[in-house]
KOLMARVEX-85470 format. One line per 2 residues: for each residue x negated, y negated, z negated of C-alpha. Coordinates in Angstrom, 3 decimals. Layout:
% KOLMARVEX-85470
X Y Z; ...
***
This chain:
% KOLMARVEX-85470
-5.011 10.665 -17.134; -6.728 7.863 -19.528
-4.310 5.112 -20.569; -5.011 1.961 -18.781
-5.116 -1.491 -20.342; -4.994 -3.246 -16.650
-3.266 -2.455 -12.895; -7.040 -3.625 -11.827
-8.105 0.026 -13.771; -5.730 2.189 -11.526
-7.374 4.115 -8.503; -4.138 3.132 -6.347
-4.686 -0.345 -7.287; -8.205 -0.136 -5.954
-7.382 2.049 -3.141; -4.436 -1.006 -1.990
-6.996 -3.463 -2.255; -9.745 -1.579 0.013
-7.233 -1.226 2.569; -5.856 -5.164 2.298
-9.282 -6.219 2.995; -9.455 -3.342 5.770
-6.358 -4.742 7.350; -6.917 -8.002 7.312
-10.917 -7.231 8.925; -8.203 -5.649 11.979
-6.129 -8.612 12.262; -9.359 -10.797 13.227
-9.140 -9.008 16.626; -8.721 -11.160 19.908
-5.323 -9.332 20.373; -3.958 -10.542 16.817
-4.799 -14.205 17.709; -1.253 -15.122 18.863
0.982 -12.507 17.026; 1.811 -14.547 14.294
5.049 -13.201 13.115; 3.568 -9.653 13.761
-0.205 -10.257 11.356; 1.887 -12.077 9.220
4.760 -9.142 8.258; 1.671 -6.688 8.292
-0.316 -8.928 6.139; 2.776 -9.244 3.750
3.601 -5.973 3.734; 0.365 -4.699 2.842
-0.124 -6.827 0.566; 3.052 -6.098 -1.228
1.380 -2.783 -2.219; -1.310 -3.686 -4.555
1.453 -6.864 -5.690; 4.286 -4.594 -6.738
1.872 -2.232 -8.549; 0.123 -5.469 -10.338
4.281 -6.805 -11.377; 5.047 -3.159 -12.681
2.293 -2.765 -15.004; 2.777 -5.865 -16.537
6.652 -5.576 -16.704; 5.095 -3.468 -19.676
8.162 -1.054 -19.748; 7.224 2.851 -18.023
10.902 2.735 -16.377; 9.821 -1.390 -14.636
6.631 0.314 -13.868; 8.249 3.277 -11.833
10.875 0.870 -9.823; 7.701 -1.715 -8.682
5.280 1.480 -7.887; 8.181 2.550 -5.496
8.810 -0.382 -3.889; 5.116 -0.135 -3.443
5.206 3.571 -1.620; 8.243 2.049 0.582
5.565 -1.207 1.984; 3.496 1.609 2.266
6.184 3.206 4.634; 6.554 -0.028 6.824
2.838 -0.410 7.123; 2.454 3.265 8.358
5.592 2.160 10.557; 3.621 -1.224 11.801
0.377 1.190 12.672; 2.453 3.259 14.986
3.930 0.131 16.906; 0.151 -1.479 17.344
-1.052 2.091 18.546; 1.912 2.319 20.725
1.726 -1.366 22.420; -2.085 -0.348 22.499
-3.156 -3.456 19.832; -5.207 -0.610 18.606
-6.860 2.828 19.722; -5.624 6.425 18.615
-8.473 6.638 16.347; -8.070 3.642 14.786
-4.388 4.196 13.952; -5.367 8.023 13.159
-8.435 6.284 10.158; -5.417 3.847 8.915
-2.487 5.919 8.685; -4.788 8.554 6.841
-5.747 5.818 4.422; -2.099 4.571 4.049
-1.104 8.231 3.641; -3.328 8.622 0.930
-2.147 5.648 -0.860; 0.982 7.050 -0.896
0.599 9.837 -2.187; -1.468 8.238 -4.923
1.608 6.169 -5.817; 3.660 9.436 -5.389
1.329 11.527 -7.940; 1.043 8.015 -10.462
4.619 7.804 -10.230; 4.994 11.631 -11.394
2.883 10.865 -13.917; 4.427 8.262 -15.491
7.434 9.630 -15.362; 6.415 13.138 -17.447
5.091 11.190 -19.944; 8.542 9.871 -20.767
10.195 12.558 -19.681; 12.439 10.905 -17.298
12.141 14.193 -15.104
***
């Protein structure tokens, strides 16, 4: 893995951004119009990925880096939880939840495989 100068270099980084802009295309829908509370936490909580990976690279210490990138895998967790609910109260079809939970899935694992990473190079094991 090169050494990055910037979060904006990272895959993940990209990866959280592609799917910010992905959920917020969803939340246009005529059934988002007057969930406020509900577009809002998703909003925040996807967002939250791509922001807590940002804050941990520049914290500019490997072990900082490691605690933001999983905070980042667990607003990955609640937005994979908030995809279930909107399939469940039907806000969205099985497919759709199926394309976005893949996409969050992969995410995380990104984060999980970054966070290895990081990790063996300091040998924090």
């Amino acid at each position: 893995m090169a050494k990055y100068t910037s979060f904006e270099d990272l895959e993940v980084y990209k990866a959280a951004i592609e799917f910010t802009i992905e959920i917020f295309e969803l939340l246009k829908k005529e059934e988002f119009k007057k969930e406020w509370a509900f577009t809002d936490q998703l909003k925040r909580a996807t967002l939250s990925i791509s922001n807590n990976i940002a804050e941990g690279f520049e914290r500019e210490t490997d072990k900082e880096l490691i605690r933001f990138l999983y905070f980042s895998k667990g607003s990955a967790g609640e937005v994979r939880n908030i995809i279930n609910v909107l399939k469940t109260v039907k806000y969205i079809t099985p497919k759709e939840a199926d394309d976005l939970k893949n996409d969050i899935s992969g995410i995380s694992k990104q984060l999980s495989n970054y966070i290895k990473y990081v990790k063996k190079r300091n040998d924090f094991g």
